[in-house]
C-alpha positions as CSV (number, residue, x, y, z in Angstrom):
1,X,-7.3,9.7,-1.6
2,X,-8.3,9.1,2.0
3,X,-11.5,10.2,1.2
4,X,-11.9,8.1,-1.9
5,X,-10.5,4.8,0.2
6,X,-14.4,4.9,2.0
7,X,-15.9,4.2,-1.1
8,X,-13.3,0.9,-1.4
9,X,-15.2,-2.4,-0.3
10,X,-12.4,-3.6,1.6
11,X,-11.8,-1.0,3.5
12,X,-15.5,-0.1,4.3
13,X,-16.2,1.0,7.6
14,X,-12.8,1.9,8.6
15,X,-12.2,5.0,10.2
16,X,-10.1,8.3,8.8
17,X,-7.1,7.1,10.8
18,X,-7.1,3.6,9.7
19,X,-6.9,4.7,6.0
20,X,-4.9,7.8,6.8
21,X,-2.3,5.2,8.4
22,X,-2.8,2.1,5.1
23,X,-2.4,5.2,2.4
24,X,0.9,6.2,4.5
25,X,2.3,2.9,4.2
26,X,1.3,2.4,0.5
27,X,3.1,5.7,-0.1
28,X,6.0,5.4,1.7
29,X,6.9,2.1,-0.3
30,X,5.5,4.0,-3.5
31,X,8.3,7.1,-2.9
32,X,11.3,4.7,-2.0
33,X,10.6,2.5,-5.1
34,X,10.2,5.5,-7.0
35,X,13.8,7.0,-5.5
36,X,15.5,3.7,-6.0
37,X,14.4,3.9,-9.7
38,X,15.2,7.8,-10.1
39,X,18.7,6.7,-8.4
40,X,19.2,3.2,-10.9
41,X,19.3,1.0,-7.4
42,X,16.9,-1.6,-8.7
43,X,17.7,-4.7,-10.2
44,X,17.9,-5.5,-14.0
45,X,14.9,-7.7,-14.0
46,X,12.7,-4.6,-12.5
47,X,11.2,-3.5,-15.3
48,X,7.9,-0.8,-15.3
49,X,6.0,-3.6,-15.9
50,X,7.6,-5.5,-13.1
51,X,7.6,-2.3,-11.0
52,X,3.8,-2.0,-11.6
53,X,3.2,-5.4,-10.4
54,X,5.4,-5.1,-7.1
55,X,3.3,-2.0,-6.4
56,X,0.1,-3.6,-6.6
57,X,1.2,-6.7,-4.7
58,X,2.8,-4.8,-2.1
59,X,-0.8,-2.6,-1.9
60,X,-2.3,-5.9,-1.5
61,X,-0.1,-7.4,1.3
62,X,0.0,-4.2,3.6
63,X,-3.8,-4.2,3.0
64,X,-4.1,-7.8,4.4
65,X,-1.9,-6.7,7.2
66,X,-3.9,-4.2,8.5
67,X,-7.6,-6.4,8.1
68,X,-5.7,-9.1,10.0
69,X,-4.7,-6.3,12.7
70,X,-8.0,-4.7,13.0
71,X,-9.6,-8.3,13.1
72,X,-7.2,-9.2,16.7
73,X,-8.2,-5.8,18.2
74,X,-11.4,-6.5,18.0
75,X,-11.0,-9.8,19.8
């Protein structure tokens, strides 16, 4: 997956650690929504269709994050 993240636009040009360190952080979330559904701690309205869409969005947000970090250490 790392390796397949150079190929991403967004994330072109980043090096191994960068996208070692974004695909950490999108799976930690992934594997503690994942264990709070296995373990029924999610709220009704959480449905996989709901569960789907917090995943992307979250993917999206932490994704942000990092551009805006690598942006201020390169100022």
């Amino acid at each position: 997956m790392i390796e397949a993240l150079k190929e991403n636009e967004e994330v072109k040009g980043w090096n191994v650690e960068e996208r070692r360190r974004l695909f950490l952080k999108m799976r930690i979330f992934q594997l503690g929504l994942s264990a709070m559904v296995a373990n029924g701690h999610v709220p009704s309205w959480l449905d996989e269709r709901e569960s789907e869409k917090l995943l992307m969005e979250t993917g999206d947000q932490l994704l942000l994050a990092e551009q805006v970090k690598r942006k201020e250490d390169k100022q």
